[in-house]
C-alpha positions as CSV (number, residue, x, y, z in Angstrom):
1,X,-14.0,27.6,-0.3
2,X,-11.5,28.2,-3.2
3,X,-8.2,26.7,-2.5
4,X,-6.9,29.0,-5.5
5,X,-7.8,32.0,-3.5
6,X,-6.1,30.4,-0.9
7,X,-2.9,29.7,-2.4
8,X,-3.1,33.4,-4.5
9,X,-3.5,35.2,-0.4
10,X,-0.1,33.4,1.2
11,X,1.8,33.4,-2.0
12,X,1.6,37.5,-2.7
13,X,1.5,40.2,-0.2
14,X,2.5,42.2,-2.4
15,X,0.9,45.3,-4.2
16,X,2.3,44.6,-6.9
17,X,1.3,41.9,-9.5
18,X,0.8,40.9,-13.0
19,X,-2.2,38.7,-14.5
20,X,1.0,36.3,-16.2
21,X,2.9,36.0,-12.4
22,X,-0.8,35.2,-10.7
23,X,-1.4,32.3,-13.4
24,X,2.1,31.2,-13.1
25,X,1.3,30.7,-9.2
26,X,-2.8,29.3,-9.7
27,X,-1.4,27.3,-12.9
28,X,-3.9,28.2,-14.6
29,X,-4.0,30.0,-17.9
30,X,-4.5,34.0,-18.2
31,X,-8.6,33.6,-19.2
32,X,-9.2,31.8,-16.5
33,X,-7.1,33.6,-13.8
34,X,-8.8,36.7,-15.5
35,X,-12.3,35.3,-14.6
36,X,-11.1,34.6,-11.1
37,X,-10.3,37.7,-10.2
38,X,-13.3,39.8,-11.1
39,X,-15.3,36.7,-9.6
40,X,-12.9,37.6,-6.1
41,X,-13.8,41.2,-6.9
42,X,-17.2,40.9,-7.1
43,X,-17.7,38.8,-4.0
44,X,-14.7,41.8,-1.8
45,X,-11.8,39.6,-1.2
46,X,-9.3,42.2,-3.4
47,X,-9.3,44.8,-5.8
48,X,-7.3,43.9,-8.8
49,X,-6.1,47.2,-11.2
50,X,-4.3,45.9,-14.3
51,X,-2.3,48.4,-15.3
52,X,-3.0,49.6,-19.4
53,X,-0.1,51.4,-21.2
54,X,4.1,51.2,-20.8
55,X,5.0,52.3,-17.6
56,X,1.7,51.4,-15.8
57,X,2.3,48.7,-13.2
58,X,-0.8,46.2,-11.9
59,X,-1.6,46.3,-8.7
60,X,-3.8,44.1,-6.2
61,X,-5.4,44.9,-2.5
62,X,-6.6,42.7,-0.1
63,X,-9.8,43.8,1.6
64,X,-10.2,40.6,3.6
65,X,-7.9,38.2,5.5
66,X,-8.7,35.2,3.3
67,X,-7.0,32.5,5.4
68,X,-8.8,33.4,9.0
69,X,-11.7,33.7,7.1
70,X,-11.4,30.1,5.9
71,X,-10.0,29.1,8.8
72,X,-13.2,29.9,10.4
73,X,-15.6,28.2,7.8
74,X,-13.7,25.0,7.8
75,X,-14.3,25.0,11.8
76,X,-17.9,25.8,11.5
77,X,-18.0,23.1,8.8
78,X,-16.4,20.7,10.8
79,X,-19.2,20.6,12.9
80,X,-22.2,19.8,10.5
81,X,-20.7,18.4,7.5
82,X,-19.8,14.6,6.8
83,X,-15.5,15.2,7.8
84,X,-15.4,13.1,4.1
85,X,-16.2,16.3,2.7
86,X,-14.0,18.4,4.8
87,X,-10.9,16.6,5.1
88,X,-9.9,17.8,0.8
89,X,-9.9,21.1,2.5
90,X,-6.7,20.0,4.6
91,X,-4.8,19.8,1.1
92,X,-5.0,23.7,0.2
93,X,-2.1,25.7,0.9
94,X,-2.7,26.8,4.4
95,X,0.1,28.2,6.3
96,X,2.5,25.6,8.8
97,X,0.9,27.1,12.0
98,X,-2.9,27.4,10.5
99,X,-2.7,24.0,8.8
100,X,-1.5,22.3,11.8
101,X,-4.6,23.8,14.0
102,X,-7.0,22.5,11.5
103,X,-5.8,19.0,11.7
104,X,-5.6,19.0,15.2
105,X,-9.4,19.9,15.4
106,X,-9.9,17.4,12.5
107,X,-8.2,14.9,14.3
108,X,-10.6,15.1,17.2
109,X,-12.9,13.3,15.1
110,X,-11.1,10.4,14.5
111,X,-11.5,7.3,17.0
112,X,-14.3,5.9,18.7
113,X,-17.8,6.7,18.7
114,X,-19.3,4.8,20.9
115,X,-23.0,5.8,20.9
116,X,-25.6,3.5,20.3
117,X,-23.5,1.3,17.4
118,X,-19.4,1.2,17.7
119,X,-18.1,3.4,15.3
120,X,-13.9,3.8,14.2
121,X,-12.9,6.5,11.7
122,X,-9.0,6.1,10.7
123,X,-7.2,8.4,8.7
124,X,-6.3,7.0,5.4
125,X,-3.1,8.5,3.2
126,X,-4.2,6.9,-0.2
127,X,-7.3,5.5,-2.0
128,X,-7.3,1.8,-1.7
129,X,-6.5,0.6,-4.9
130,X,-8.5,-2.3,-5.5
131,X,-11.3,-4.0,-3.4
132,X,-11.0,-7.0,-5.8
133,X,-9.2,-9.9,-4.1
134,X,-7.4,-10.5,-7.3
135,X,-5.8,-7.0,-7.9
136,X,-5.0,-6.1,-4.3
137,X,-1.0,-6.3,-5.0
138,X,-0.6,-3.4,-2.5
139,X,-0.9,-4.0,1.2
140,X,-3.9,-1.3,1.9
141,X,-6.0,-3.0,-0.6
142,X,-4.7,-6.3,0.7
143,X,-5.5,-5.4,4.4
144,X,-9.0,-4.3,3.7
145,X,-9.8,-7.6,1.4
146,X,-8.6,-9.5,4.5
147,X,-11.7,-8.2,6.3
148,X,-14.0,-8.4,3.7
149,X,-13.6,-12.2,2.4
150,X,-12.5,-15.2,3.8
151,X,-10.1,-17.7,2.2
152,X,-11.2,-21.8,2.5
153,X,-7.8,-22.3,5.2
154,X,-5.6,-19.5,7.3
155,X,-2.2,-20.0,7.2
156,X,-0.2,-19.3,10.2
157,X,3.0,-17.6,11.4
158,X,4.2,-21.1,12.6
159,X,3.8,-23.0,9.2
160,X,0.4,-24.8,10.6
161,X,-2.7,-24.5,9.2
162,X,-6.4,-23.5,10.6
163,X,-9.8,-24.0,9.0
164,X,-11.7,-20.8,7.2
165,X,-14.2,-21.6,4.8
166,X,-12.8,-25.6,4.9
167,X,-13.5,-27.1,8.3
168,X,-11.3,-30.1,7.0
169,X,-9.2,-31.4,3.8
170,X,-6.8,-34.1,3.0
171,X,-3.6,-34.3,1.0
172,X,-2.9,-36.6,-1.2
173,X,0.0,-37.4,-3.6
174,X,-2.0,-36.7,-6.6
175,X,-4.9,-34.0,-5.0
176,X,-5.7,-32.2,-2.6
177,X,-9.4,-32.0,-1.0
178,X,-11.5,-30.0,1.2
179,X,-14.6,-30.1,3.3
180,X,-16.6,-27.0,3.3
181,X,-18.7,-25.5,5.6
182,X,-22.7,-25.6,5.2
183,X,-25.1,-22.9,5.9
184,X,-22.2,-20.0,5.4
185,X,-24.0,-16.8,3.8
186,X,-22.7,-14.2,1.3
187,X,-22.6,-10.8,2.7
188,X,-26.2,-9.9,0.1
189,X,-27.9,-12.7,1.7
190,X,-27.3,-15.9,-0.5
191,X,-25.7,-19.0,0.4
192,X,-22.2,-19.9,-0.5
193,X,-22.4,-22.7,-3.0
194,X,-19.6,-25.2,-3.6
195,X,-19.4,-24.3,-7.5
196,X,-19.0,-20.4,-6.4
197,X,-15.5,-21.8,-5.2
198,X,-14.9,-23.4,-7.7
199,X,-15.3,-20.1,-10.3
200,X,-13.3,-18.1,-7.9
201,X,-10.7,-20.5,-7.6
202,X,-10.7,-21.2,-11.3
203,X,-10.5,-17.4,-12.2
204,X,-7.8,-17.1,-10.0
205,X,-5.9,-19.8,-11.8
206,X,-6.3,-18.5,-15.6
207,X,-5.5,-14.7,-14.4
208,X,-2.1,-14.0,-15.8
209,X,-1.1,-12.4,-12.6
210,X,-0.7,-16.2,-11.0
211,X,-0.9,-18.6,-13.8
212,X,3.0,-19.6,-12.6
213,X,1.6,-20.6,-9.3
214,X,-1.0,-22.6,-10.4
215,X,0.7,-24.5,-13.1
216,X,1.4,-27.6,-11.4
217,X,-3.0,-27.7,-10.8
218,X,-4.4,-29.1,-13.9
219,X,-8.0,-29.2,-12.3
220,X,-10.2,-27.9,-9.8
221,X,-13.7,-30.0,-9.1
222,X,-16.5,-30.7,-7.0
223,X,-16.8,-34.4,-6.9
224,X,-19.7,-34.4,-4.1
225,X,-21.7,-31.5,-2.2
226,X,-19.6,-29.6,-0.2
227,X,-16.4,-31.3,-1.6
228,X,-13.6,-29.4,-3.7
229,X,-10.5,-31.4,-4.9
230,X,-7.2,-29.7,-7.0
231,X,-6.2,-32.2,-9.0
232,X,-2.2,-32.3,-9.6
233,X,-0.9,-35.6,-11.4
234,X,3.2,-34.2,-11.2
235,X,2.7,-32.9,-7.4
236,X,2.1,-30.0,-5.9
237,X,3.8,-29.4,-2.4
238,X,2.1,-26.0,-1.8
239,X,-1.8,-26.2,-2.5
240,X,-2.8,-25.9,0.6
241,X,-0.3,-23.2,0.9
242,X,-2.0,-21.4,-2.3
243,X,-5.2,-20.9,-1.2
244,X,-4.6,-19.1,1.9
245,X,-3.2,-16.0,0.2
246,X,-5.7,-12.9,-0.6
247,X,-6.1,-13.5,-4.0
248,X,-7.6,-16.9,-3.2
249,X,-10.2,-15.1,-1.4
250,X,-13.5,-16.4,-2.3
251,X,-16.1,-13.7,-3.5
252,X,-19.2,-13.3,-5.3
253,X,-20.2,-10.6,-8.4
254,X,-23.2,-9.1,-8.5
255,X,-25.2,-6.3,-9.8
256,X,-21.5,-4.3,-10.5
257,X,-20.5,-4.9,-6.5
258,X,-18.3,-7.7,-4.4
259,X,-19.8,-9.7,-1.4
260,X,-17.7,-12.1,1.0
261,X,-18.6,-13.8,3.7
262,X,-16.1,-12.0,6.1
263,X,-17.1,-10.1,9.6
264,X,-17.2,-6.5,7.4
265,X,-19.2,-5.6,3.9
266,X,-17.9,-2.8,2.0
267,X,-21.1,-0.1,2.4
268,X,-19.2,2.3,0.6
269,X,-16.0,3.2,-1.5
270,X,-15.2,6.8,-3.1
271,X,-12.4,8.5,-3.4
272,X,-13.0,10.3,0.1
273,X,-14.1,7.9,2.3
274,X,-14.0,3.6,2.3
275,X,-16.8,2.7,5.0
276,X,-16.6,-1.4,6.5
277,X,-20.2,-2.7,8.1
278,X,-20.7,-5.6,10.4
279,X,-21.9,-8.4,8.3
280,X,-23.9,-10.0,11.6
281,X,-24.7,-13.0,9.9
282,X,-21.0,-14.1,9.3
283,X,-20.2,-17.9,10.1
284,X,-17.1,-16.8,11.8
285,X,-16.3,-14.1,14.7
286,X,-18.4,-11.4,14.4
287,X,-16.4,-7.9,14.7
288,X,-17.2,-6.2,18.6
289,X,-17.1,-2.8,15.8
290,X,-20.3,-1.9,14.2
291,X,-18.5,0.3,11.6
292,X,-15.1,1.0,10.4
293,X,-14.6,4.5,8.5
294,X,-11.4,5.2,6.5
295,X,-11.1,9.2,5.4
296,X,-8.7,10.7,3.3
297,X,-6.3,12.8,4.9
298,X,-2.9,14.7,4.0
299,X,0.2,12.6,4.0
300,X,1.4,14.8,7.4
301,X,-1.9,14.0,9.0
302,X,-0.7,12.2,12.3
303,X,-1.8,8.3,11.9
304,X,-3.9,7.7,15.6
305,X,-6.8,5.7,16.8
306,X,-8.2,7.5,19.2
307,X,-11.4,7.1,21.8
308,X,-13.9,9.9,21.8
309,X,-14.4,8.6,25.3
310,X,-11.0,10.1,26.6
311,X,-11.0,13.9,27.1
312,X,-6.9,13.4,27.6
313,X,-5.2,12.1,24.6
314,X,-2.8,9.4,25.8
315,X,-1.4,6.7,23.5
316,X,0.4,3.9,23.2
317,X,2.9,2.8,20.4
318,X,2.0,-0.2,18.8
319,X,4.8,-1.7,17.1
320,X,4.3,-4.2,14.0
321,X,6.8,-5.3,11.1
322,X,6.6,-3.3,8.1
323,X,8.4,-5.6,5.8
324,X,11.8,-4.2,4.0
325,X,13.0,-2.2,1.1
326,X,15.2,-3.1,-1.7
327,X,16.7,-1.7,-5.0
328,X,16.0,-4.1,-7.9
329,X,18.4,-3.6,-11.4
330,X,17.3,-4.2,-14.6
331,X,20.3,-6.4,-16.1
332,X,18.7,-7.2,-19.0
333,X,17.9,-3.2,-20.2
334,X,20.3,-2.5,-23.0
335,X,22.3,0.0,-21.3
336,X,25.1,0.2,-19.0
337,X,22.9,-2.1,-16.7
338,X,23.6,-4.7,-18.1
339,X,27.1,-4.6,-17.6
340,X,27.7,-6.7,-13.9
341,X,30.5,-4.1,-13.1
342,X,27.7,-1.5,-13.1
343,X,25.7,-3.2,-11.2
344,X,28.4,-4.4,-8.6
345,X,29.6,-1.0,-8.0
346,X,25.8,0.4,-7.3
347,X,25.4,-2.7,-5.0
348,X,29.2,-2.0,-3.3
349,X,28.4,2.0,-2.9
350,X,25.0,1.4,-1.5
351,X,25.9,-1.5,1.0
352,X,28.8,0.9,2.1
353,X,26.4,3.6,2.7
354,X,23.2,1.9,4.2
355,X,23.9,2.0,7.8
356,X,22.6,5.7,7.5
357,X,19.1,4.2,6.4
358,X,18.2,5.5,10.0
359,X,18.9,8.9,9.2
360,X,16.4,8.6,6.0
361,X,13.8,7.1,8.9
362,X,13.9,6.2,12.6
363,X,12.0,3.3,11.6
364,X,14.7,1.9,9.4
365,X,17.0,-0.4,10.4
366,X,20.4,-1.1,8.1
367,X,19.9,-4.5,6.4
368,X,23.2,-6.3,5.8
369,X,22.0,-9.2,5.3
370,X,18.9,-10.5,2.6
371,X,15.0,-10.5,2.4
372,X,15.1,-13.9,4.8
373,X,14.7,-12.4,8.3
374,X,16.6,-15.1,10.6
375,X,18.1,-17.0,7.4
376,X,20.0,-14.5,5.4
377,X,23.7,-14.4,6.7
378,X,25.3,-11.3,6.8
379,X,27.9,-10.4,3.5
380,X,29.7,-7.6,2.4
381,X,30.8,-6.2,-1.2
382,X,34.5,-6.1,-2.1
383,X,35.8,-3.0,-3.2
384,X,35.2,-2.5,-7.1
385,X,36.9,0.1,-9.2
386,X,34.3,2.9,-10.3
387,X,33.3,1.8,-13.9
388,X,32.7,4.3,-17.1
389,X,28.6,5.2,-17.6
390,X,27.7,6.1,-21.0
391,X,24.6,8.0,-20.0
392,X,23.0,8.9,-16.7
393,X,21.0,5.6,-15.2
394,X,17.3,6.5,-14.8
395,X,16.1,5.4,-11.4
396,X,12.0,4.9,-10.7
397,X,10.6,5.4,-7.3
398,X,6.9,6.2,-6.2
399,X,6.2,9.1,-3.7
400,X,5.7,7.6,-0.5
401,X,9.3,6.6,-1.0
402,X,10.7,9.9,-2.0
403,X,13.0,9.9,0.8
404,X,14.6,6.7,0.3
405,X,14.6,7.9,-3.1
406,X,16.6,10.9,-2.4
407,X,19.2,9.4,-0.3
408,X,19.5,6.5,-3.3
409,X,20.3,9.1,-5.5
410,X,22.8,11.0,-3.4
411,X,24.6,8.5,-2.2
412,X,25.8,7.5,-6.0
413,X,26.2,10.7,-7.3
414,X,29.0,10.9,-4.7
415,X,30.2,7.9,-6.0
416,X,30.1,9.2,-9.3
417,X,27.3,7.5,-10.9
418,X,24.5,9.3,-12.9
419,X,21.4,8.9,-11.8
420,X,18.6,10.7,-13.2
421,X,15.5,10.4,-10.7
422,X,11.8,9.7,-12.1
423,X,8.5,9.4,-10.2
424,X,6.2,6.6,-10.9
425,X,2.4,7.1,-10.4
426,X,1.5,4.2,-7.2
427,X,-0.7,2.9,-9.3
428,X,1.4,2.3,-12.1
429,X,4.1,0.7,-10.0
430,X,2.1,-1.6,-8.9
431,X,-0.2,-2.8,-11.8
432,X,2.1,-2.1,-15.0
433,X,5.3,-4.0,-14.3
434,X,6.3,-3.2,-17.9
435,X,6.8,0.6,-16.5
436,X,10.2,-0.9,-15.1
437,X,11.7,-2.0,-18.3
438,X,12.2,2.0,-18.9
439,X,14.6,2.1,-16.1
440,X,18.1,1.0,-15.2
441,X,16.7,0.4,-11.5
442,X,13.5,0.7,-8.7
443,X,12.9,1.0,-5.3
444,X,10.8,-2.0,-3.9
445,X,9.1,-2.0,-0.7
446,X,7.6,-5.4,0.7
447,X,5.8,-6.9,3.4
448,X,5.1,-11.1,3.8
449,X,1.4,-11.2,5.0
450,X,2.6,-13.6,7.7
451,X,4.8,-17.3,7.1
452,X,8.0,-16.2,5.5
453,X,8.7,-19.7,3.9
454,X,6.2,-19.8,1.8
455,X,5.7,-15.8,1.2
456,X,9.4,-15.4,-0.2
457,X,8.6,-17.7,-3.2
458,X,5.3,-16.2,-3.6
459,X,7.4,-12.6,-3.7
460,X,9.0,-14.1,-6.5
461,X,6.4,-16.1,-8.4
462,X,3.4,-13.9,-8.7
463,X,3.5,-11.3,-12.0
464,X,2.9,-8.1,-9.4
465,X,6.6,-9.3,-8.0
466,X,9.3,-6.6,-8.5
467,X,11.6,-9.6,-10.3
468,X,9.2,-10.9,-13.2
469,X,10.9,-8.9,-15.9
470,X,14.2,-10.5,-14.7
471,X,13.0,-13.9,-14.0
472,X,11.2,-14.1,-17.7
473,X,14.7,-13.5,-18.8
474,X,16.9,-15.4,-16.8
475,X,17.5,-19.1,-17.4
476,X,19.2,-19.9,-14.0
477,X,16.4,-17.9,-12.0
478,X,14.2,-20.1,-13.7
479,X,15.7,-22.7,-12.9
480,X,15.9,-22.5,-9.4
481,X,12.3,-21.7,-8.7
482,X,11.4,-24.7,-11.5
483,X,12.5,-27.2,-8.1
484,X,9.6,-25.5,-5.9
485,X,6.5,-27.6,-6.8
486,X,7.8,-30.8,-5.9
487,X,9.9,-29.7,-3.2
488,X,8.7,-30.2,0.4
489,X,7.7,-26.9,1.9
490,X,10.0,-27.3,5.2
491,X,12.6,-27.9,2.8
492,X,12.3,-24.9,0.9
493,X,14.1,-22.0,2.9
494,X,17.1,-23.8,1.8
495,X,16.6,-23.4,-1.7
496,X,15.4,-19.5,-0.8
497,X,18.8,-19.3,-0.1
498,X,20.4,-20.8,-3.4
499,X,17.9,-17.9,-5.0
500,X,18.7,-14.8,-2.8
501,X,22.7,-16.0,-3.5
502,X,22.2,-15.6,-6.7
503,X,20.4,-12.1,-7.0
504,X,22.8,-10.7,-4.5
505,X,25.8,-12.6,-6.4
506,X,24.5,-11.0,-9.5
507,X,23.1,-7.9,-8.0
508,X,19.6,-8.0,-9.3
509,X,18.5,-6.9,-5.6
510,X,20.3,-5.0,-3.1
511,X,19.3,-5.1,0.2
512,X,18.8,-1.4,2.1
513,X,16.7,-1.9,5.5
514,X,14.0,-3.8,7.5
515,X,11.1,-1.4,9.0
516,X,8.7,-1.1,11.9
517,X,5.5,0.8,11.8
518,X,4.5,2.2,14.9
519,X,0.9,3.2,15.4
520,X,-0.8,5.8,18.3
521,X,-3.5,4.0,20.3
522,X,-5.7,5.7,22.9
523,X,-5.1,3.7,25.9
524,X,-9.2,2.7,26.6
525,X,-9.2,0.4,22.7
526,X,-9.0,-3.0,24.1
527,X,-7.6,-6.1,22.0
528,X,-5.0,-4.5,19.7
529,X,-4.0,-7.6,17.6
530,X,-1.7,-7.0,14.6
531,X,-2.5,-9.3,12.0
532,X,-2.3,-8.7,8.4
533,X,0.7,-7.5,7.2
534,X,1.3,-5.8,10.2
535,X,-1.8,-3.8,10.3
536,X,-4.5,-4.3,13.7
537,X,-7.5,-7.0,13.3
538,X,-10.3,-4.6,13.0
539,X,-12.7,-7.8,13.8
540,X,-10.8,-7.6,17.6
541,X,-11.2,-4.4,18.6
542,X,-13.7,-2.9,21.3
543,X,-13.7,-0.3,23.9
544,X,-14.6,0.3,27.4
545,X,-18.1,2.3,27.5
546,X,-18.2,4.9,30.1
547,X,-20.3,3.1,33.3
């Protein structure tokens, strides 16, 4: 199946055609588009007559009707092939009314399979990015490390904590120390050893993605068997706090692949397809799932988890938190940036104009207020005269964003600002922070994995954070997050309000809108429980067999 025939079939009906207008279209060059075409006359999908001399016009016939054709192979395919293999087909250039058939037959295989062994295919949009616990800075990869390793406590919504791979610890002025559970196995077999904590944990500390978070630990040790301590002589009010987050997931290396200790083991990763197993010999909650598949699919593939076991295709919405979306300036660029006038005015025109964020997305609502959901207090942006721009103001975004994007963009130009729009690779917006120094401002999206308090300073402490550029040169920014360590954690929201003063006061980040994610379910999944950053606990779910 050659999507280039595909694209060549519904671009040109007509008769007439020349080999430069059919490579413009394939973008390909002319020897190659050459080659194509006596390969598609050769095997009778056209005739192509390239018309020699002035005056003589080319001309190409179809002999075939490419797309049914197609159409019919990927159905027959769809049958007996792996749908890995056939969901890249969904990405050719079908047309609307074909393209929508296909996926609703390809979405028929999504769901349950409940057969001997529980099995969930969910459509995926975009390759996880990392299954490393230390470089999931996205919340995909995040989501899928949550089910893969565990982390020695679990933080909770409420600010309490709840034993993981530590049954028990104690805090101390000057340490903090932890208990571990015996007899826990990695997922190749091996037991967990109290000095592969220790190397996880120390990794995590000397990788210069959280080195400011662990600065205040000058140590981490195993004084006894089954006994960790973090050593902090000037205090450290968060440690417990620190190793509940993903990165402090505790994981072992070998032979080029990861093994946890969580409910699922990663049986497979490729660009197609991510495939979760039941690990049965976990220490924790085994999953009621047997396997979890994750498939590639188009970004207009309907999201749906679906039971095989249901010939009618009812669903509930399940609604979870999807965190919130700012635009971050770059005040130290050496541009008009830097001037606070700029910066006010993009702040006043976009705070004017974000009650429409439901118009960009249903699942927007207008945020007025700050990134503290419950703390932040409402303000509003005085009138400021439009300043003079010496050059248009480049503005990054990623793609899954575009529309935000868009709507950024228009909404200055009509104020008169210059804005001249530039689209990041995902990838590079999240791992290469230094990507953002070539712009006067970003969109950010974020979403707190679960206890705000101590998730906003970890927002801003981390090196995958939006702000590290800013705070690296900002003295007062500095400042303020310098009082964190020894600060008592139920003390800090007020001091996240002293720092989200600031960047508004100074607008480094401008608030647009909160967002909800809703997600189909097929009525028969039991035990829907969203957990990690807003996404369902995989572990939970089960269905009802047909008795």
């Amino acid at each position: 199946m050659d999507h280039h025939l595909l694209t060549l079939y519904n671009t040109l009906s007509t008769h007439h055609a020349r080999v430069e207008g059919i490579a413009e279209i394939l973008t390909l060059g002319t020897k190659q588009t050459r080659r194509k075409l006596q390969q598609w006359e050769a095997d009778g999908w056209l005739t192509f007559q390239s018309g020699k001399g002035r005056g003589n016009i080319s001309s190409l016939t179809w002999h075939k009707p490419v797309e049914k054709r197609m159409e019919e192979q990927f159905l027959s395919e769809l049958e007996s092939t792996p749908i890995e293999k056939v969901s890249k087909w969904l990405l050719y250039d079908w047309k609307p009314e074909t393209k929508q058939l296909l996926m609703n037959a390809f979405q028929q295989k999504f769901g349950f399979h409940q057969e001997i062994r529980d099995h969930l295919i969910i459509p995926r949009y975009y390759s996880f990015l990392s299954v490393h616990p230390l470089k999931a800075a996205n919340i995909h990869s995040a989501n899928l490390v949550a089910n893969v390793f565990n982390r020695l406590v679990e933080l909770k919504e409420d600010g309490s904590f709840a034993p993981d791979l530590a049954h028990s610890w104690e805090v101390m002025k000057d340490r903090l120390r932890l208990f571990i559970r015996k007899d826990v196995l990695f997922q190749d077999g091996s037991l967990l050893a109290t000095q592969d904590i220790v190397s996880c944990l120390q990794d995590m500390k000397v990788d210069a993605n959280y080195q400011e978070l662990w600065r205040p630990i000058t140590e981490i040790r195993s004084p006894a068997p089954y006994v960790i301590e973090l050593i902090y002589p000037s205090g450290c009010t968060y440690a417990l706090h620190l190793l509940s987050i993903i990165p402090a997931s505790i994981y072992k290396e070998k032979g080029g692949s990861l093994y946890g200790t969580g409910g699922f083991f990663i049986a497979e990763d490729t660009d197609e397809k991510t495939v979760l197993q039941a690990f049965p010999s976990t220490f924790g909650y085994r999953p009621l799932l047997d396997k979890v598949e994750f498939i590639q699919v188009p970004r207009d593939f309907p999201r749906a988890y679906r039971s095989f076991a249901e010939e009618e295709n009812e669903t509930v919405q399940v609604e979870s938190d999807s965190g919130f979306g700012i635009v971050v300036t770059n005040p130290f660029r050496n541009s008009d940036i830097a001037r606070k006038e700029v910066r006010d005015y993009i702040h006043h025109c976009l705070a004017v104009a974000r009650s429409e964020m439901p118009l960009v997305s249903e699942r927007n609502t207008p945020n007025h207020e700050g990134c503290l959901i419950g703390l932040s207090k409402t303000y509003s942006r005085p009138p400021i005269a439009k300043p003079a721009f010496n050059a248009p103001l480049i503005f990054h975004y990623t793609d899954y964003a575009e529309d935000t994007a868009k709507w950024v963009t228009l909404t200055l130009e009509n104020a008169g600002v210059p804005v001249e729009m530039k689209c990041i690779p995902f990838e590079d917006f999240v791992f290469k922070q230094e990507v953002h120094l070539e712009c006067e401002f970003f969109l950010h999206g974020e979403v707190f994995e679960f206890n705000q308090t101590f998730y906003y300073y970890y927002f801003l402490s981390n090196n995958y954070s939006p702000l590290v550029n800013q705070i690296a040169e900002d003295k007062h920014l500095q400042e303020l997050l310098s009082v964190y360590p020894s600060l008592p954690v139920e003390l800090w929201n007020e001091q996240h309000l002293k720092v989200e003063e600031y960047l508004l006061d100074q607008s480094i980040y401008i608030p647009l809108y909160y967002q909800k994610r809703q997600i189909p379910f097929s009525k028969s999944i039991q035990n829907i429980e969203m957990k990690h950053f807003g996404y369902v606990d995989l572990s939970r779910v089960w269905t009802r067999p047909d008795v």
